[in-house]
C-alpha positions in Angstrom: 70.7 261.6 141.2 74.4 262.6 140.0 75.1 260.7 136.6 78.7 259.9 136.3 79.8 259.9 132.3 82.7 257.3 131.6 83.9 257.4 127.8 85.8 254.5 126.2 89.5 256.7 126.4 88.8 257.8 130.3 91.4 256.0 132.6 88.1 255.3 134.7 86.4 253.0 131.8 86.6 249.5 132.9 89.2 247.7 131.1 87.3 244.3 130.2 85.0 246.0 128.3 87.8 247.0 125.9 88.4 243.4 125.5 84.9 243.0 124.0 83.6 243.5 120.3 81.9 246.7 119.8 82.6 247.7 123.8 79.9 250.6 124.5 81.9 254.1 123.8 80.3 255.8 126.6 78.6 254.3 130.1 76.0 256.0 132.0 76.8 255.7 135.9 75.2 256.5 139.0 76.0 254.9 142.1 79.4 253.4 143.2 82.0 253.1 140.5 84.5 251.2 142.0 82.6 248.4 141.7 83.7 248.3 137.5 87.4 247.2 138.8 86.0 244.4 141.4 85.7 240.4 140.0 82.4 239.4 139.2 79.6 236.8 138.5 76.6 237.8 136.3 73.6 235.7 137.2 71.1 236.3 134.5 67.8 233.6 133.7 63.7 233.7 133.2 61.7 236.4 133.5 58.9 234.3 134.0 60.5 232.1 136.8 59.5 228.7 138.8 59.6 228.5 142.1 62.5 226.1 141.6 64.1 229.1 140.0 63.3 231.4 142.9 64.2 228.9 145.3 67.7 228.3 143.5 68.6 231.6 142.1 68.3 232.7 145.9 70.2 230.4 147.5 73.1 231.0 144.5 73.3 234.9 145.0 73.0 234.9 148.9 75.9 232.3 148.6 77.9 234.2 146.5 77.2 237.5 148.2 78.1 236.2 151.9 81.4 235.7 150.2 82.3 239.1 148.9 81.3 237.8 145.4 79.8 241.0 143.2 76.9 240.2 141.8 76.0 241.5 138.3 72.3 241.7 136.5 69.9 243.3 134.7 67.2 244.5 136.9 64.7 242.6 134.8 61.7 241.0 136.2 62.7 237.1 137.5 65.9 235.7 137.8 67.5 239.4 137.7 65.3 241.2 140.3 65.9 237.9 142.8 69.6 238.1 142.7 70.0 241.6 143.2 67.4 241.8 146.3 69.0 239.3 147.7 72.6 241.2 147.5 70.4 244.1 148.8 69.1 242.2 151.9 72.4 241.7 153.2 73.7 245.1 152.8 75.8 244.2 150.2 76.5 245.9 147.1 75.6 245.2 143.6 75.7 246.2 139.7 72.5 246.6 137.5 72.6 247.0 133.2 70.2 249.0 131.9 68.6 248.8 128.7 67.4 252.2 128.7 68.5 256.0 129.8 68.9 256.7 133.7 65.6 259.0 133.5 63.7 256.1 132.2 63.6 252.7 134.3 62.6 249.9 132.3 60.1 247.8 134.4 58.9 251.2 136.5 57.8 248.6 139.1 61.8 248.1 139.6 62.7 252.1 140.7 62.7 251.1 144.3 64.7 248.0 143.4 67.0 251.1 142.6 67.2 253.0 144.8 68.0 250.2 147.3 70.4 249.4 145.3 72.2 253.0 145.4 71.6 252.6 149.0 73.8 249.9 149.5 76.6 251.4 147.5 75.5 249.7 144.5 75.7 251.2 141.2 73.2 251.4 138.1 74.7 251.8 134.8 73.5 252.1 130.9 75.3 253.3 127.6 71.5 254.7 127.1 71.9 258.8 127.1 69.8 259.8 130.3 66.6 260.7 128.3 66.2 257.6 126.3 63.1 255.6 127.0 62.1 251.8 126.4 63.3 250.4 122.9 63.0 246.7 122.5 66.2 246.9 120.3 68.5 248.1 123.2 68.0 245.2 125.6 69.8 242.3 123.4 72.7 245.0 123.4 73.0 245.6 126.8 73.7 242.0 127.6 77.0 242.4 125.8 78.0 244.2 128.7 76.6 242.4 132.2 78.3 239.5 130.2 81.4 241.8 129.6 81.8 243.1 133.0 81.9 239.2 134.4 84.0 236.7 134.9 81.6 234.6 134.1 77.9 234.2 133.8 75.7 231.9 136.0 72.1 230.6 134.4 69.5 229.8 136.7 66.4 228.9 134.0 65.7 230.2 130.4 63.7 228.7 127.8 65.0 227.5 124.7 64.6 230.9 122.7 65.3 233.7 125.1 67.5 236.8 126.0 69.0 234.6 128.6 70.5 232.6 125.2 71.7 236.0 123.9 73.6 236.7 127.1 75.3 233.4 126.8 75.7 233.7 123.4 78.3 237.2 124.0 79.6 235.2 127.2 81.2 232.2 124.5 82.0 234.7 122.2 83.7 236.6 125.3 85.3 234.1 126.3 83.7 234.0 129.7 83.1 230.5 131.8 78.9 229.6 131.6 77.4 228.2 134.7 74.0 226.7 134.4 72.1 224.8 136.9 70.9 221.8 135.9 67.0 222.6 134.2 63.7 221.1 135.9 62.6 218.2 132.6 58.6 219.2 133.0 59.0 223.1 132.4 60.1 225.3 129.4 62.3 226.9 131.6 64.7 223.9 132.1 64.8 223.7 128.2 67.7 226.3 127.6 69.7 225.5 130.3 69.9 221.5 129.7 70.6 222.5 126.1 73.8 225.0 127.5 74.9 222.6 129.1 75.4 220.0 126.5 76.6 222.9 124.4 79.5 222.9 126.9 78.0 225.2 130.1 79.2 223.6 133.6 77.2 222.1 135.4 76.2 223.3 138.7 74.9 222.3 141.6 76.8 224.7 144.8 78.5 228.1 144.9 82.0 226.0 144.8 81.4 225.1 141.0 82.0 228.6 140.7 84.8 229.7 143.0 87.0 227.3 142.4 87.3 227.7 138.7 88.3 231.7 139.7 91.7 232.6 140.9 90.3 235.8 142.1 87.8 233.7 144.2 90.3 231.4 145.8 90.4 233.4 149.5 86.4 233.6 149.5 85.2 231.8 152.6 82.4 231.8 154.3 82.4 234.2 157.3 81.4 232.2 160.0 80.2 236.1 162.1 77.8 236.8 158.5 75.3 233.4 159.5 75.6 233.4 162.7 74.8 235.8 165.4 75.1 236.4 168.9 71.5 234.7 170.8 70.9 239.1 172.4 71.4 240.2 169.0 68.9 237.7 167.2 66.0 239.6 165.9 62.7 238.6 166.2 63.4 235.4 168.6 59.0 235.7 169.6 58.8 234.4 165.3 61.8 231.9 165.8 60.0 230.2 169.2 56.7 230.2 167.3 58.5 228.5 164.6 60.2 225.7 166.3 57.2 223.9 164.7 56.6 224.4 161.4 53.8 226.9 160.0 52.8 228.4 157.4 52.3 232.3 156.3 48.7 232.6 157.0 48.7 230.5 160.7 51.8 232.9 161.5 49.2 236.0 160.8 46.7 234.6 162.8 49.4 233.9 166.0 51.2 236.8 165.8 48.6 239.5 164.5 51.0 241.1 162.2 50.0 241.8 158.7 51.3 239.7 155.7 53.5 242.3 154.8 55.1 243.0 158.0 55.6 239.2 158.1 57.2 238.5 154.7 59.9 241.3 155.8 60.7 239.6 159.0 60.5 236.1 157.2 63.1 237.3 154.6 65.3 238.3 157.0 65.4 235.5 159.2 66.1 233.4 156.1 68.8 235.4 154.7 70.6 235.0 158.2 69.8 231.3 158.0 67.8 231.1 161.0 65.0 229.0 159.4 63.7 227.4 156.3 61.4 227.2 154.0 59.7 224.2 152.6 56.2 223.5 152.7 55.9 226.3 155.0 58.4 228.2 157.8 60.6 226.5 160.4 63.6 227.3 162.9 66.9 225.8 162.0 
């Protein structure tokens, strides 16, 4: 794993970080660094999310990502781990903020969230030397900079007290445009974002609350080729027949013989190309 070391007077060091109080003097890189210089949207929430957050913050980066929108994150458990997987399951690339060194990934249970990441041309990045571990202390500070490197930042839950609300809180100080989704009324986790949003966040309900309030957005369409494909190149068309009725996860083990996690792989990426949906359990679009 080459580290790449980008200090705050190197040509290379992204320049809206040195628009932002205390900028990081020195960031940690390994991956793709191009991606510092490209427009962004940080989508940052609960760790412990509902399904409406899974459901949403889905939809939101698959949207974004099918449009050549960069996603930006923490590679935290919730909210952060959903958007970047879903920028990794369509081969797209993505940025992740550490909170600790390179040699130390903070949750473990993330590293092959990592690497498939740095597969995809991603990049990982920290102002963490390599061999600093977990400190509590150095995760409020990193969200100065997924909110730094963004154009703006999109909330999909939080609770009223949270690092989400830190995040936000550099993101107004930035100067940066706050996106929330409108919160769920009967769970903690809609708490923060109804209160951002009468605090001034936009409300937001599709991808186009974003994009259109983004210059650098405005040519970002929808490729008809990315959700559709052509019927010999459909994979898995014995799960699409099956599912031309609805069933759920374990009936589709018992029909097809597959294990569950062979299934949920095939399931994921029949959803990401749009071919079916899920509700109360699986069906063909």
């Amino acid at each position: 794993m080459k580290i790449v070391k980008i200090e705050i007077n190197s040509e290379k060091y992204p320049k809206n970080l040195l628009n932002i109080k205390n900028p990081p003097k020195v960031l940690y890189c390994v991956g793709n660094i191009d991606l510092l210089y490209r427009p962004a949207i940080a989508i940052i929430g609960s760790r412990k999310v509902s399904d409406y957050g899974i459901r949403n913050c889905e939809n939101f980066a698959r949207e974004l990502t099918l449009r050549g929108i960069l996603i930006i994150s923490g590679m935290a458990i919730g909210i952060d781990s959903i958007a970047h997987l879903e920028a990794v399951k369509l081969n797209a690339p993505t940025i992740a903020v550490l909170g600790t060194g390179l040699k130390h990934i903070f949750p473990k249970e993330n590293t092959s969230l990592m690497h498939s990441i740095l597969e995809k041309n991603g990049l990982v990045l920290t102002e963490c030397e390599p061999d600093v571990d977990f400190n509590s202390k150095n995760f409020p500070k990193r969200n100065r900079i997924i909110s730094g490197l963004s154009l703006g930042v999109l909330v999909v839950e939080a609770a009223y007290r949270s690092g989400t609300s830190i995040t936000v809180n550099f993101a107004k100080k930035q100067g940066k445009k706050i996106f929330a989704l409108p919160g769920r009324l009967d769970l903690k986790n809609g708490i923060g974002v109804n209160r951002f949003i009468k605090e001034g966040a936009q409300i937001t309900t599709c991808v186009e609350d974003i994009i259109n309030e983004f210059s650098e957005f405005k040519n970002c369409i929808l490729p008809k080729d990315k959700t559709k494909l052509p019927k010999d190149k459909i994979p898995n068309e014995e799960i699409l027949s099956i599912l031309e009725e609805e069933k759920n996860l374990e009936e589709l083990m018992w029909i097809t013989k597959k294990s569950r996690k062979e299934l949920l792989e095939i399931l994921m990426e029949l959803e990401c190309l749009k071919l079916i949906k899920r509700e109360q359990g699986y069906k063909r679009i």
